[in-house]
C-alpha positions, 0 to 999 in steps of 0.5 A: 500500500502506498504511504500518503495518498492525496486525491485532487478533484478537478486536476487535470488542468489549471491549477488542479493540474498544479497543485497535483504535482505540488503534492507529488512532489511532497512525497504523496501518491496523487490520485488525479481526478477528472470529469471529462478530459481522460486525455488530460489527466494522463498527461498529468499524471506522465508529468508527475511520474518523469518527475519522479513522483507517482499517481493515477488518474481517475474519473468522477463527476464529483456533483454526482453522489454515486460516482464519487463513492465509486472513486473514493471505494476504488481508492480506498480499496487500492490504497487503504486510505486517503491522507489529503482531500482537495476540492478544487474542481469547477462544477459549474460555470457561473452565471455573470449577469445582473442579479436584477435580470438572474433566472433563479435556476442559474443562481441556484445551479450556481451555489448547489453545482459548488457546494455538491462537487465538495461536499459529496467528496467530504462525505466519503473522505472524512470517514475514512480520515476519522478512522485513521485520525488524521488527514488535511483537507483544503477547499478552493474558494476565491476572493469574490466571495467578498465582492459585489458586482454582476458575479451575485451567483458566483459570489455567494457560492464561494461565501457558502463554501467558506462557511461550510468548510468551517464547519467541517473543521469544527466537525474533524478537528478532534480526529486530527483532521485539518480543514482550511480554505485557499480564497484565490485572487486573479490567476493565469490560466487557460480559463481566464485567459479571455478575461484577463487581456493585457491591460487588466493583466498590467493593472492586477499586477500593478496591485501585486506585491510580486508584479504579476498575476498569481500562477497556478503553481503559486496555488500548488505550493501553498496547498502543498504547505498545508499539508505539511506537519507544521500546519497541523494547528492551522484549521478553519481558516480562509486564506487568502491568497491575492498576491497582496492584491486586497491589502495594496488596493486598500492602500492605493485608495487610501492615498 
């Protein structure tokens, strides 16, 4: 049986992609978790291994209940256990139009499609990592969860995700189970290519304590960090990771 095992939903691409091969690198066997694009995570998984690191790829739409208990039973059974669990993957794509003008199904859509693809995956994991008495747990959010604008249904589904990844580390924390959340600010990747055009890149990266738009791989480390032994005090916390970007912006409107 393999000694650490780290399933990332949503890890073929992206920041998924990242923090997969973050976690490899920390020693953890890296279950790679996709939906569609069985191609992609093959690729992640051969990137991970000619780096000396191993893995495997798995399929699960993680909204759907019975296939992420077929996943975490196929892992479980392959491996005996399930040391990190990070939900990272995007179930829905949000709706960005005037909340004024919102169907409630897309609204609805929206804040359900998120919470399922983290919770079902919960469900399944945190048992096992009960029993083990230990286990670190990291939930993807974003920093849009703070803010207003035409992204109503977006926002609200990452704020219900901050909340109820604290009550998952109220529920693990006398198994020794950590549970924190990573609230992302702007990141490079193919999904926000189309959004962030040279001149938004140039004015995030004006309010960047590092001069640029966050990379996945800056997402990977830090999730990789978490997992870390020296972390163990650290639970039920929303972090956020922006570069500076709130702190800066804050201070650029103060001058």
């Amino acid at each position: 049986m393999t000694s650490t095992v780290a399933l990332v939903s949503g890890a073929s691409r992206g920041i998924g992609a990242a923090i997969a091969r973050g976690l490899a690198r920390r020693g953890h066997h890296v279950i790679v978790n996709y939906h569609r694009n069985a191609d992609a995570g093959k690729r992640v998984v051969a990137d991970i291994e000619a780096a000396g690191g191993t893995a495997q790829a798995e399929q699960a739409d993680v909204c759907d209940e019975e296939q992420v208990a077929a996943l975490v039973d196929r892992v479980r059974a392959e491996h005996g256990r399930v040391d990190v669990l990070v939900c990272n993957a995007n179930t829905v794509q949000p709706p960005f139009e005037p909340l004024a003008s919102l169907p409630w199904d897309k609204f609805a859509g929206k804040v359900v499609g998120e919470l399922a693809g983290s919770y079902h995956l919960t469900q399944r994991v945190l048992p096992i990592m009960r029993e083990q008495r230990a286990g670190r747990i990291v939930y993807i959010s974003s920093t849009l969860a703070d803010m207003v604008g035409m992204i109503a249904a977006h926002s609200t589904a990452k704020a219900a995700l901050n909340t109820y990844s604290r009550h998952v580390a109220a529920d693990a924390g006398q198994y020794g189970v950590t549970v924190n959340t990573i609230a992302l600010g702007a990141v490079n990747t193919d999904a926000t290519a189309a959004v962030f055009d040279d001149d938004r890149r140039a004015s995030f990266a004006q309010r960047s304590v590092h001069g640029r738009v966050l990379e996945p791989e800056d997402i990977g480390a830090a999730v990789a960090l978490l997992t870390d032994g020296g972390f163990g005090s650290v639970t039920g916390q929303v972090i956020r990771l922006d570069a500076g970007f709130d702190v800066l912006n804050q201070q650029l409107a103060a001058s």
